[in-house]
N, C-alpha and C positions, 0 to 999 in steps of 0.2 A: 366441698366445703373445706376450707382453708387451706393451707399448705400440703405439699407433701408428707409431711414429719404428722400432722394434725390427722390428716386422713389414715395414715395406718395405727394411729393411737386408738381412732375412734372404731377401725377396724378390731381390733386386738378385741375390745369393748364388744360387739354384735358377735366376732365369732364366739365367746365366750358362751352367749346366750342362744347360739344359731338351735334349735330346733329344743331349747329349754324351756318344758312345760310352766315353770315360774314364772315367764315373762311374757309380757305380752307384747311390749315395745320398745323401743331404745328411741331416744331424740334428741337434741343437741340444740343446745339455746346459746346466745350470748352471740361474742362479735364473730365469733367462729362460724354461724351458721347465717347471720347478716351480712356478710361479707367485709366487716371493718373492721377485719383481725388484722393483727403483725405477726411477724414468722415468732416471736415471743408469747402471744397472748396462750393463755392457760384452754383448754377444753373444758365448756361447762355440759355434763351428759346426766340426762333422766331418766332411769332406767323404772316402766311402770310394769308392776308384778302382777300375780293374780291375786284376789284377796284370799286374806288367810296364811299368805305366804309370807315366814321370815329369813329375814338376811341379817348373816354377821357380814359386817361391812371388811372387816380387817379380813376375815377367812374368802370372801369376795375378791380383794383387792392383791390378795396372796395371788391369787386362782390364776389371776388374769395380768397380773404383771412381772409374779415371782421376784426375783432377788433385786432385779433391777427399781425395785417401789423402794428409793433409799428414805423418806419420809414417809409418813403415814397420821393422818389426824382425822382419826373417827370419832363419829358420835354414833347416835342411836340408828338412823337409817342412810348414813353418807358417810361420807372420806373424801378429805381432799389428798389429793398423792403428790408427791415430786420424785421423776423417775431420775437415774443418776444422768442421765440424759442435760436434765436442769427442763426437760418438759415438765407440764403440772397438766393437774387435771385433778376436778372435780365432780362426783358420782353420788347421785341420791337414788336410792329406789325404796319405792311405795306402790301403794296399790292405787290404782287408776280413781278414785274419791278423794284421796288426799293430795292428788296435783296442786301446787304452787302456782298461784296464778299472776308471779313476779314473771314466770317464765312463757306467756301464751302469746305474748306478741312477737319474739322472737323462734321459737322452737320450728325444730323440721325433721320429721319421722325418718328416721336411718334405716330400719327393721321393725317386724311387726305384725300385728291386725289391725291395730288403732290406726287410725284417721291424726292428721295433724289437730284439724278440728276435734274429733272427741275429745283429742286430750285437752287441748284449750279451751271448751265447752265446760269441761271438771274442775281445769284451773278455774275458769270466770266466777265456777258457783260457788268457790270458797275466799272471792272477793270480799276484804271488809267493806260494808258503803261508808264512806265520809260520815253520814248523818248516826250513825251507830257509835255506840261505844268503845268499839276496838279500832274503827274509823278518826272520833274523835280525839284517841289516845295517840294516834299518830302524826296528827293536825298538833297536836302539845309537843310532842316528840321533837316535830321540825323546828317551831318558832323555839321549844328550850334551848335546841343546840345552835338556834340560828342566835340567838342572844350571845351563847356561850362563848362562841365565834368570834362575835362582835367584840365584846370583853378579853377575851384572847390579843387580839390584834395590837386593843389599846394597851393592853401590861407589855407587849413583845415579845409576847411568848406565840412565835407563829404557826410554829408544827404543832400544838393545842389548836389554833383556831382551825386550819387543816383540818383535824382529824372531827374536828366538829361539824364545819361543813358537810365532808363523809357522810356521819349518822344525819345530819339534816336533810341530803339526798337520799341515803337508804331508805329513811320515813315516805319519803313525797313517793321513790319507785316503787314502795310497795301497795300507797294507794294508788298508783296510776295502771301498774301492772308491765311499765316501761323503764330502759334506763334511758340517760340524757344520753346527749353529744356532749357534754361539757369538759369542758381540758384544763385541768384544775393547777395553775400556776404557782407555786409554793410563793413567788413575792408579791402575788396580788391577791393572798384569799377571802379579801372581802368585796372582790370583781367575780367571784366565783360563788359569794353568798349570797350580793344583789341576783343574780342570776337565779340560784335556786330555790328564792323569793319571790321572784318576779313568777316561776313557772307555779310556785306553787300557787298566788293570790290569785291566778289569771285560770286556774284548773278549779278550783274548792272556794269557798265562804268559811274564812277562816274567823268571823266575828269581831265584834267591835273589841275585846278585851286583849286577843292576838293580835289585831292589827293597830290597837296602840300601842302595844311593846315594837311593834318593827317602825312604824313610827319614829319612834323615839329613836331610834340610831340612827335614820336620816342615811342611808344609804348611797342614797342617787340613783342614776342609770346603772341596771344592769347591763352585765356583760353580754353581747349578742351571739351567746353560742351555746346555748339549751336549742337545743332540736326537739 
C-alpha cells in the first residue's frame, strides 16, 4: 500500500500495537489503500480498540513518532500528525461499534483479528439513511453550501466558492460512505459544483423545495469526473 516512505509510516503505526491487548486492528482507508495515492498524499489509519479502552491521542502519537511529530492536532479520539519529514498522517481509534462508516468502501486490514468485513459491517450500521433526520440534515448541508458556492462565484470571491463546494462533497460522502474522483479546479468551481450536484440528485431524492433552489442557479452540464 503506497509508497515506500507510506508503508513504513504505517509500519511504525502496527508495530506500535503488535501484540497490544487494546487493539484489535489497525486499517488504512483513503487513496493510500485504493491505490490513487501520490508519493504526497497523507496516511488515513483506524486504529479499532477493545471496548472500554481509553486513548490520549497526543500520549499515543508521542509513543509512536517521538520528536519527529513536529505538528500535532488532537481531539477526543484522533490526531492528525505532520512528521518533520512534511509526511502527515491521520489516526482515529475507537472501539469496533463506533467505526466510521465514511471509511468502509475504501479500508484494508494491516493487523489484527477483525475481518475487513467486520469492520465495514460496524461502519454500515452507524450509516445515517437519507430518509432520517441526520440523513435529511445532510441533504440541507449539501444544497446550503451548494447555493453558497454558487453566490460565491457571482461576487468573485472564488476561494469562498472552493471551500463551499468542499463541505457540499463532505455532506453527499458521508451519506454515500465514498469519496469522488473529482479534481476540483480553483478557476472552474462551479464545473466542480454541477458535478457534485449532478452525483448528489442521481444518488438521493432530494425534494421539490431543494431541487428548486438548484434550479434556480441553472448550472448546466456537470463536469464528467465524479466516479
Amino acid at each position: 500500500m503506497g509508497s515506500a516512505a507510506h508503508q513504513a509510516l504505517i509500519g511504525r503505526v502496527a508495530a506500535r500495537y503488535d501484540d497490544d491487548p487494546r487493539v484489535r486492528a489497525i486499517a488504512v482507508f483513503g487513496s493510500v489503500s485504493t491505490g490513487a495515492w501520490h508519493e504526497l498524499s497523507d496516511v488515513d489509519i483506524d486504529v479499532v480498540t477493545a471496548d472500554g479502552v481509553v486513548i490520549d491521542p497526543a500520549a499515543e502519537v508521542t509513543a509512536i513518532f517521538g520528536q519527529q511529530a513536529a505538528t500535532v492536532i488532537t481531539r477526543d479520539d484522533s490526531a492528525d500528525v505532520v512528521l518533520d519529514s512534511l509526511e502527515e498522517a491521520s489516526i482515529r481509534w475507537h472501539p469496533l461499534s463506533a467505526t466510521s462508516p465514511n471509511i468502509t468502501a475504501s479500508l484494508r486490514v494491516v493487523s489484527g483479528d477483525l475481518s475487513a468485513e467486520q469492520i465495514a459491517a460496524a461502519g454500515e450500521a452507524n450509516r445515517v439513511p437519507p430518509g432520517e433526520p441526520g440523513g435529511q440534515r445532510l441533504l440541507d448541508i449539501c444544497v446550503r453550501e451548494a447555493v453558497g458556492a454558487w453566490k460565491a462565484v457571482r461576487r468573485g470571491r472564488g476561494w469562498e466558492a472552493i471551500v463551499a463546494v468542499e463541505r457540499a462533497r463532505y455532506a453527499l460522502t458521508t451519506l454515500r460512505g465514498r469519496r469522488d474522483g473529482l479534481r476540483l479546479d480553483p478557476a472552474d468551481p462551479l464545473g466542480a459544483l454541477a458535478a457534485v450536484l449532478a452525483e448528489a440528485t442521481a444518488s438521493f431524492d432530494l425534494g421539490p423545495a431543494r431541487q428548486g433552489l438548484l434550479e434556480q442557479m441553472d448550472l448546466g452540464e456537470p463536469a464528467p469526473s465524479v466516479q
